[in-house]
PALO-677951 format. One record per residue: residue in three letters; chain; x, y, z of N, C-alpha, C in turn. Coordinates in Angstrom, 3 decimals, always signed. Atoms other than C-alpha are relative to their C-alpha. Layout:
PALO-677951
<site r="ALA" c="A" n_east="X" n_north="Y" n_up="Z" ca_east="X" ca_north="Y" ca_up="Z" c_east="X" c_north="Y" c_up="Z"/>
...
//
This chain:
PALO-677951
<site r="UNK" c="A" n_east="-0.592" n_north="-0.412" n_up="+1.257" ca_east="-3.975" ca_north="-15.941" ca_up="+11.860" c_east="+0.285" c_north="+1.497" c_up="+0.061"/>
<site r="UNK" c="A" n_east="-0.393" n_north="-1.664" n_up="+0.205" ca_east="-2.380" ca_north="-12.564" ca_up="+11.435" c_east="+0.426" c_north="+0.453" c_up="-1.313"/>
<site r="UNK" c="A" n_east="+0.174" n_north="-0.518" n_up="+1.289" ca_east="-2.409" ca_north="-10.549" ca_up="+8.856" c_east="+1.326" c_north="+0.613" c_up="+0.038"/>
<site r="UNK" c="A" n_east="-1.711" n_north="-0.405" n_up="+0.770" ca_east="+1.236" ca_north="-9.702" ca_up="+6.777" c_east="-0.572" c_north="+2.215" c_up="-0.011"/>
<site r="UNK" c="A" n_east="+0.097" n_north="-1.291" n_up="+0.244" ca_east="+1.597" ca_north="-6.114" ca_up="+6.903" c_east="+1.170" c_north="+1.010" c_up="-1.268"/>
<site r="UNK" c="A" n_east="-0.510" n_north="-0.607" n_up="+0.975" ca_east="+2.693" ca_north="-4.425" ca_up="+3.398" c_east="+0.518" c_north="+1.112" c_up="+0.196"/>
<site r="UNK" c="A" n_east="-0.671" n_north="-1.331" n_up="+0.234" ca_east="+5.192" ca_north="-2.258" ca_up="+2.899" c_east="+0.415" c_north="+0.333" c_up="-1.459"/>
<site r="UNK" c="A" n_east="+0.228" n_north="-0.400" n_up="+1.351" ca_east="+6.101" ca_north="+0.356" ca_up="+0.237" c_east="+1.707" c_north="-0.824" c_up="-0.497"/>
<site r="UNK" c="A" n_east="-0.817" n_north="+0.464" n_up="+0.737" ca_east="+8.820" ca_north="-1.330" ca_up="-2.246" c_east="+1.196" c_north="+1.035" c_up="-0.196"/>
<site r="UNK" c="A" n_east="-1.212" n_north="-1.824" n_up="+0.729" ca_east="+10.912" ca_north="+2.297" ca_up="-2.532" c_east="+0.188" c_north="+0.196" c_up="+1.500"/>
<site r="UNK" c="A" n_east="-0.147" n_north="-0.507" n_up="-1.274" ca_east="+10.224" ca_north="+3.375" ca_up="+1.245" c_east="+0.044" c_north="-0.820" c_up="+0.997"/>
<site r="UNK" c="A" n_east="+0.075" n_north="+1.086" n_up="-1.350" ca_east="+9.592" ca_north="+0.643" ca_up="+3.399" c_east="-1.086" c_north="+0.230" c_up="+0.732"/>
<site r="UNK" c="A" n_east="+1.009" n_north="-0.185" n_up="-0.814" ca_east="+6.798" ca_north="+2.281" ca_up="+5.140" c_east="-1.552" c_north="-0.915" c_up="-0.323"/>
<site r="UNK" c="A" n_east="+1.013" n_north="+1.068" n_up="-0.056" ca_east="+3.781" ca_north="+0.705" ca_up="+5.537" c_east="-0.765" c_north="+0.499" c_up="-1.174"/>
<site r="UNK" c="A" n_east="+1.436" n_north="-0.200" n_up="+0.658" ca_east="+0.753" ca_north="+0.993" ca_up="+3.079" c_east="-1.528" c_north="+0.040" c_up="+0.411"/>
<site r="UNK" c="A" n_east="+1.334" n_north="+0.004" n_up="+0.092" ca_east="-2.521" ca_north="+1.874" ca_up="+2.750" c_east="-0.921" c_north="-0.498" c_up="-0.631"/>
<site r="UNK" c="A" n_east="+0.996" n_north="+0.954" n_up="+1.101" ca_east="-5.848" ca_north="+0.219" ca_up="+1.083" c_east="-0.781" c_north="+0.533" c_up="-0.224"/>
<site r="UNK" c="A" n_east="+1.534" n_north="-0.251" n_up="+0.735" ca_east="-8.484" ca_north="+0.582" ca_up="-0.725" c_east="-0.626" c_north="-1.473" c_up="-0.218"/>
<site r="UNK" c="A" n_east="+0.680" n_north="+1.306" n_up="+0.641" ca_east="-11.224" ca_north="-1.973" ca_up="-1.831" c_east="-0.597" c_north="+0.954" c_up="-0.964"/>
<site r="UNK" c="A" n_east="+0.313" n_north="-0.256" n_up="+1.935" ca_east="-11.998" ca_north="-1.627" ca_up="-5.811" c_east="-1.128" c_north="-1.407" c_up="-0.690"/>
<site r="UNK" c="A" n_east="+0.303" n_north="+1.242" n_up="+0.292" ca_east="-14.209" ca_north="-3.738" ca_up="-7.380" c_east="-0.369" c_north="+0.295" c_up="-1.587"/>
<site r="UNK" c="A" n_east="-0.376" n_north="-0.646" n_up="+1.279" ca_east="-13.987" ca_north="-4.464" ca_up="-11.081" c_east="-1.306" c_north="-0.941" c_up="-0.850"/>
<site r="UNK" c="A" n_east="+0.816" n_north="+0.444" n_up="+0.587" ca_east="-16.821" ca_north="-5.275" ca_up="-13.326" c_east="-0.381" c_north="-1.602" c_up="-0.839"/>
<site r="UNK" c="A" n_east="-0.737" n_north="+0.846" n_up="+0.845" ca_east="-16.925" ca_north="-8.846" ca_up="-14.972" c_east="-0.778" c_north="+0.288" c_up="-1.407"/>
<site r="UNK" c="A" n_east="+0.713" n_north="+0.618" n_up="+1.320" ca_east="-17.924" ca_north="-8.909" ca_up="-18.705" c_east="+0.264" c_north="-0.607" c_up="-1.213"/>
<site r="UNK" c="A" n_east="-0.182" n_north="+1.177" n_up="+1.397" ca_east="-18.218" ca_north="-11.110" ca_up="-21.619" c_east="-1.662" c_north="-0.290" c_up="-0.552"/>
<site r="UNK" c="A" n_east="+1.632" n_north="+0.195" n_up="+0.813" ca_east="-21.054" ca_north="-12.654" ca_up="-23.668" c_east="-0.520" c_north="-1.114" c_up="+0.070"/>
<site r="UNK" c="A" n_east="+0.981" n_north="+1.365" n_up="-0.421" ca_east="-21.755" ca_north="-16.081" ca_up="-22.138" c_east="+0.867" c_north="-0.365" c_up="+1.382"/>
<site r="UNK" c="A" n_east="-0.254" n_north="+0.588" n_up="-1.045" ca_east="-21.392" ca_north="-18.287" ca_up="-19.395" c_east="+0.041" c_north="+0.918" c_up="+1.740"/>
<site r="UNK" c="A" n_east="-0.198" n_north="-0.570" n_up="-1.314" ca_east="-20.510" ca_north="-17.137" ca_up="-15.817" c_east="+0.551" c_north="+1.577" c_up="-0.664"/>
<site r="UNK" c="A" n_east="-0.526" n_north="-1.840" n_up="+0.065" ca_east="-19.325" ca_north="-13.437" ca_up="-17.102" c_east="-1.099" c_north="+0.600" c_up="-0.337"/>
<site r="UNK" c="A" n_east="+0.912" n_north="-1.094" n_up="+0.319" ca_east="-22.137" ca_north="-12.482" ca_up="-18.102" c_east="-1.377" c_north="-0.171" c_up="+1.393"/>
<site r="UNK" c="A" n_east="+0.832" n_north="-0.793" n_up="-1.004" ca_east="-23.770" ca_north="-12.515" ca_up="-14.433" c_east="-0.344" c_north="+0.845" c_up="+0.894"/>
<site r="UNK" c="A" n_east="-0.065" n_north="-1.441" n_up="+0.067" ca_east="-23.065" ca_north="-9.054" ca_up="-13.839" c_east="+0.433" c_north="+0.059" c_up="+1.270"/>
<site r="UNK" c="A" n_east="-0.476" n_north="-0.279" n_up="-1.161" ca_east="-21.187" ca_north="-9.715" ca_up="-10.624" c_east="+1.395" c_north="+0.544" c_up="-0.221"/>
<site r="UNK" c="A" n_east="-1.127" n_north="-0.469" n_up="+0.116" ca_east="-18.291" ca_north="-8.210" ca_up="-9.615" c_east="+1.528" c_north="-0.699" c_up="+0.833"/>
<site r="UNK" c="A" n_east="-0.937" n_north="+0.579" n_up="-0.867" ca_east="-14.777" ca_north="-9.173" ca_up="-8.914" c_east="+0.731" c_north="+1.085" c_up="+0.911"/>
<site r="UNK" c="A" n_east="-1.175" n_north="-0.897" n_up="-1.235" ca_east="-13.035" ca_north="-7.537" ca_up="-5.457" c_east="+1.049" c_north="+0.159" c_up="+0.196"/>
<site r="UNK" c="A" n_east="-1.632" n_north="-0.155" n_up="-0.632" ca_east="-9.683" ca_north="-6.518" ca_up="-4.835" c_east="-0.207" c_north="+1.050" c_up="+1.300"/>
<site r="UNK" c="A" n_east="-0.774" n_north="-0.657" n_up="-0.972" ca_east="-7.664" ca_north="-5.273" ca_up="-2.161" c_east="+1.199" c_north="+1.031" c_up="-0.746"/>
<site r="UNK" c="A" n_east="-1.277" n_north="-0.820" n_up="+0.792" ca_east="-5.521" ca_north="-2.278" ca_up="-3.496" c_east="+0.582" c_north="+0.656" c_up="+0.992"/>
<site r="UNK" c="A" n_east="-1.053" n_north="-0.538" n_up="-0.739" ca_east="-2.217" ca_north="-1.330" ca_up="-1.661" c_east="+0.513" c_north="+0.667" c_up="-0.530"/>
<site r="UNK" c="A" n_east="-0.236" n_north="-1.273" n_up="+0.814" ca_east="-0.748" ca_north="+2.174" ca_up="-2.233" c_east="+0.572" c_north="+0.481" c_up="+1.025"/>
<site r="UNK" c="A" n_east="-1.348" n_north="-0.893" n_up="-1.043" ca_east="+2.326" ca_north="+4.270" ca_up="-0.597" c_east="-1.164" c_north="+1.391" c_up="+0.587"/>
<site r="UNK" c="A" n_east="+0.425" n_north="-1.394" n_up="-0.938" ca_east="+0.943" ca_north="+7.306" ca_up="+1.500" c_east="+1.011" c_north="+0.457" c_up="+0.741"/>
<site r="UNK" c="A" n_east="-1.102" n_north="-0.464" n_up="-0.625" ca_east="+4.275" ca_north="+8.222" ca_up="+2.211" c_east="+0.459" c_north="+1.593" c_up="-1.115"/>
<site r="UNK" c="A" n_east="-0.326" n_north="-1.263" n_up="+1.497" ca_east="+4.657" ca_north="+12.011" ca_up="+0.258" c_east="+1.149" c_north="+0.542" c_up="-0.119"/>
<site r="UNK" c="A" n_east="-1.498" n_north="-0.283" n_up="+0.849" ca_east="+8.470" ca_north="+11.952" ca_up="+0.598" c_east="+0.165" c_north="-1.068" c_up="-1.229"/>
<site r="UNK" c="A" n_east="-0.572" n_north="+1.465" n_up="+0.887" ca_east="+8.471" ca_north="+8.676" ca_up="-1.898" c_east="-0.427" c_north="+0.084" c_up="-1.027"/>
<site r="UNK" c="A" n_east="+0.370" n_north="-0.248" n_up="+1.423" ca_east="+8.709" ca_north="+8.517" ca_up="-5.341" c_east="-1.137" c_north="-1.082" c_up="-0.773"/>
<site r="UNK" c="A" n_east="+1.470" n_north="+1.028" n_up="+0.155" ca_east="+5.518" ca_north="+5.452" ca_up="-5.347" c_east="-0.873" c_north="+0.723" c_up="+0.506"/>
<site r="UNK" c="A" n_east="+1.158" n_north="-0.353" n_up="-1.368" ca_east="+3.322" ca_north="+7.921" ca_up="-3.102" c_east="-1.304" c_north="+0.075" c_up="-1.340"/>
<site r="UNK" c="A" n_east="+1.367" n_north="+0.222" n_up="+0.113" ca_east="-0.226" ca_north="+7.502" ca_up="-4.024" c_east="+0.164" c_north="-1.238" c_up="-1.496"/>
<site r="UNK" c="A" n_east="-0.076" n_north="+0.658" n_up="+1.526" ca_east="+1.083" ca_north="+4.766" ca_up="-6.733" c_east="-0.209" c_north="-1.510" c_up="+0.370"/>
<site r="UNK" c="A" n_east="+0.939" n_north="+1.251" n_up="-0.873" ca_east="-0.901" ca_north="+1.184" ca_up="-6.212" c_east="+1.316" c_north="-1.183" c_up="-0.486"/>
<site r="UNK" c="A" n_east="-0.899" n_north="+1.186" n_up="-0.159" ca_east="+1.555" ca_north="-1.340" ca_up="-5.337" c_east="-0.563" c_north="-1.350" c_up="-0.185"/>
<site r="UNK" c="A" n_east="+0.612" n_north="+1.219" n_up="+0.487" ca_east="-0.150" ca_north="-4.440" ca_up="-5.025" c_east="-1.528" c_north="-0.254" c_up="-0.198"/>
<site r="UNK" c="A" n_east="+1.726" n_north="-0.410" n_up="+0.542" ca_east="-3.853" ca_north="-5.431" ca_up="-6.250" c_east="-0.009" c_north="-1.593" c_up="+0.993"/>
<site r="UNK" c="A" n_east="+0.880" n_north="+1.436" n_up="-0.551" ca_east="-5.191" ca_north="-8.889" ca_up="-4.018" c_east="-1.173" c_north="-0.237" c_up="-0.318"/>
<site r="UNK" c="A" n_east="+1.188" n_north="+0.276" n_up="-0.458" ca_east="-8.113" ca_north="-10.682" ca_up="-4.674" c_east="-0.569" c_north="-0.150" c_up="+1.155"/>
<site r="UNK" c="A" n_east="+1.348" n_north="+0.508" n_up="-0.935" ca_east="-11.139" ca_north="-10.684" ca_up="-2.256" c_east="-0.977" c_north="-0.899" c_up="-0.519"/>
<site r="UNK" c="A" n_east="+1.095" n_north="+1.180" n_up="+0.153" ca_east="-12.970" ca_north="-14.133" ca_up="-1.785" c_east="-1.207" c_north="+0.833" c_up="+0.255"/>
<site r="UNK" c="A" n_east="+1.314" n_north="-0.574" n_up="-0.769" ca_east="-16.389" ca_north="-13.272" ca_up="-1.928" c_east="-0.588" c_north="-1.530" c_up="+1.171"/>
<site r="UNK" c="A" n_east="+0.125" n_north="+0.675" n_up="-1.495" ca_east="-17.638" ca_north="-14.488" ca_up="+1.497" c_east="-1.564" c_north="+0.241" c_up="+0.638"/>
<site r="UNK" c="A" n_east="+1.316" n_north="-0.204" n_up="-0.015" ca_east="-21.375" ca_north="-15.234" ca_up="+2.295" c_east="-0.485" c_north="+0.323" c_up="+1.080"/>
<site r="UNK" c="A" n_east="+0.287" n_north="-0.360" n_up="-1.347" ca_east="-20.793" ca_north="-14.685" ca_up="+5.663" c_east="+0.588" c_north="+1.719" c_up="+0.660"/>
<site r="UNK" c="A" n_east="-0.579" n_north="-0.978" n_up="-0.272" ca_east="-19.744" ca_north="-10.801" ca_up="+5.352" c_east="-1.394" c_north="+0.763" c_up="-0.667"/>
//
C-alpha cells in the first residue's frame, strides 16, 4: 500500500503534517470517556503561496492498538 501524497490546492507543492488531537466531550455515553479523537493535519509550507501555513486537509487517525 502506498501512501497518496498531498498537495497544496493553490501551489501544487507538496504538504506538510501535523498530528492534532481533539478532545471528545459531552455528558453521557461514549463522550464522556475522556478519550481523544486524532487527526492528521495537512498544511502548505510553501512561503511564496497564498495557503502557506493554512491547514488544508484534517484526516482522521484510527486509533490502533498495535502503535
Amino acid at each position: 500500500m502506498s501512501a497518496e501524497v498531498k498537495t497544496c490546492i493553490s501551489c501544487g507543492k507538496p504538504l506538510a503534517d501535523r498530528v492534532e488531537e481533539e478532545e471528545r466531550t459531552g455528558t453521557g455515553g461514549s463522550l464522556s470517556t475522556g478519550e481523544c479523537s486524532t487527526y492528521r493535519v495537512w498544511f502548505c509550507v510553501n512561503s511564496e503561496c497564498v495557503m502557506f501555513n493554512t491547514d488544508i486537509y484534517k484526516e482522521p487517525i484510527a486509533d490502533r492498538p498495535d502503535r
